[in-house]
N, C-alpha and C positions, 0 to 999 in steps of 0.2 A: 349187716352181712359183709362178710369181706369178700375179695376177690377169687379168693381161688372154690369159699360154697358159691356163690353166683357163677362163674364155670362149672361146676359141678353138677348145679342144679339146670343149670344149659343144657350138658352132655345130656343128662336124664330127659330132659323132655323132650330134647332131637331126635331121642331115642339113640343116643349114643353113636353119632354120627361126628362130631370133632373126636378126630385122629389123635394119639398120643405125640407127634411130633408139631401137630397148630397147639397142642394144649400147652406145649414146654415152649414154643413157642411166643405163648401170649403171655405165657407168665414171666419168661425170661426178658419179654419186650418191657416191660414195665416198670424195670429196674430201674434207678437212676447213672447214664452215664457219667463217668468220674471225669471231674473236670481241672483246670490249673487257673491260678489267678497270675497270671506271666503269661507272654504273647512271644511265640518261639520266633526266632527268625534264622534259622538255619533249619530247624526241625519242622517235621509236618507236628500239627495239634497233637494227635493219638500216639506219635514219636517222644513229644516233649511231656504226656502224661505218665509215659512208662520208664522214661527217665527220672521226671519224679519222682513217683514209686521207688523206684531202685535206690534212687541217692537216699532216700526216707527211709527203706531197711536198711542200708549202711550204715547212716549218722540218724539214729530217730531221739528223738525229740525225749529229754528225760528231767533233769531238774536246772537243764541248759537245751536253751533252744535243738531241733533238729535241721537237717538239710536244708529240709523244704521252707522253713519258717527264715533263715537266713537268706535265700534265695540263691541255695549251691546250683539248682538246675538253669536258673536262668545265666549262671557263671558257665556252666557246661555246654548249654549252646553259643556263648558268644564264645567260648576257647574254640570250639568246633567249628567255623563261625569264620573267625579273624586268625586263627591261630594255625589249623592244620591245614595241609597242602589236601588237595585236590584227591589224591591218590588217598590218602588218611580217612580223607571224611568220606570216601563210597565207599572203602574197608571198614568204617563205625559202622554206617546204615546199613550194609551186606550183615554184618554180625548182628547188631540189632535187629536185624530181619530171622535170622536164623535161632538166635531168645526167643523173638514170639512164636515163631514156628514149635520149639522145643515147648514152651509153653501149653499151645493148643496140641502138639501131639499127646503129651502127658497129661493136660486137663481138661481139654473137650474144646476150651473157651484161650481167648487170646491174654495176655498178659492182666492186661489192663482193666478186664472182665474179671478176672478174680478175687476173692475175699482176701482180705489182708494175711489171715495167717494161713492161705494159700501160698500168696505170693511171697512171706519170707520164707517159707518152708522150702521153694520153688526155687528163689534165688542163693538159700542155705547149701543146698542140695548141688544145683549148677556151680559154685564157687571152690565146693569140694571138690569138687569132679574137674573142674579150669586148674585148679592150684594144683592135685595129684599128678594131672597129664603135662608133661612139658615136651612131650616129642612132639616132630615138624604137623604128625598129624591129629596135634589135638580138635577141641570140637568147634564149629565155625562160628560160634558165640564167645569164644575165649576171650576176643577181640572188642567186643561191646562190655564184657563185665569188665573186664579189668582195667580198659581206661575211663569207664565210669566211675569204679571205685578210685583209681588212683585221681579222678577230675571233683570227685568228691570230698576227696581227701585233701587234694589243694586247696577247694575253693572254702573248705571249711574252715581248717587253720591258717588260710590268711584274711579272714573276715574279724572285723573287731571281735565278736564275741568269742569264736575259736581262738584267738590269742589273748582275749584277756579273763573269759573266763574261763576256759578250760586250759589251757596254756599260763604261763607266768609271763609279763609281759613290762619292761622296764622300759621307757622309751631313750632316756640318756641316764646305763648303769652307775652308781653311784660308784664306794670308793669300796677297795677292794679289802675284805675280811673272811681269814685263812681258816680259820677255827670255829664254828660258830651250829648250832645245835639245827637240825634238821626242819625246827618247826621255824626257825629265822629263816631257811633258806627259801623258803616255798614251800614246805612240807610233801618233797620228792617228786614236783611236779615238772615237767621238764620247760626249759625257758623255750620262747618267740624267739626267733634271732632270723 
């Protein structure tokens, strides 16, 4: 018997005394919390999960490592971290604060709580909406996606695999030839530099 006839068969013999908000409740409690194999040190745990998340819809994982498999997020909290002033990093967490807020107003549940192709749909969705808007009063997340993307985007292609295998990557270029067919050059991949 699974969990939700065993509630069922509960409510029935209470005579249907669990409420429909303990029932969504007990089922929703049961889920498994998503977790990170990385220990934030700038970010709280539930910060550094939904950063995850985000850099993993940005760069996911396809026949070259993704974000999270390189360790872009653990690169995003030390930049945040070591990197930004004082005034930068409580404008990330305000914004960041204001994504999950957006999040839970739009789907009941907070970021991090949502199924994956919730949350790229989610993040699809917020990044149209950050990129169209560029006046003073765009929305107060603008500020968490897009220096996530762009901290994603760093930590990705300057990570060995981002520069060698998805990038061309020479370390001391050879000698220079002017003419030479497109599938010699890298076959249109753009170089590391």
């Amino acid at each position: 018997m699974d969990r939700r006839e065993a509630l069922r068969r509960t409510a029935w013999i209470m005579g249907g005394v669990i409420s429909a908000p303990a029932m969504a409740g007990l089922l929703k409690g049961c889920a498994p919390k998503p977790s990170i194999d990385w220990k934030p040190s700038f970010l709280s745990n539930d910060q550094g999960i939904l950063v995850t998340q985000v850099a993993e819809i940005i760069i996911p994982k396809t026949d070259t490592p993704g974000a999270k498999e390189i360790g872009v997020p653990g690169f995003i909290d030390q930049m945040l971290k070591e990197v930004y002033s004082k005034e930068d990093q409580d404008k990330y967490l305000t914004s960041l604060k204001a994504f999950d807020e957006e999040a839970k107003k739009e789907h009941g549940d907070p970021f991090i709580e949502l199924d994956a192709e919730k949350q790229t749909t989610f993040v699809n969705k917020i990044h149209s909406a950050v990129v169209a808007d560029t006046t003073e009063n765009a929305p107060a997340y603008r500020d968490f996606l897009m220096k996530t993307k762009e901290l994603t985007l760093l930590g990705f292609f300057t990570s060995k695999v981002g520069a060698s295998e998805v990038l061309q990557y020479v370390a001391v270029p050879g000698s220079y030839k002017g003419c030479i067919p497109v599938s010699e050059a890298g076959n249109g991949k753009t170089w590391a530099t």
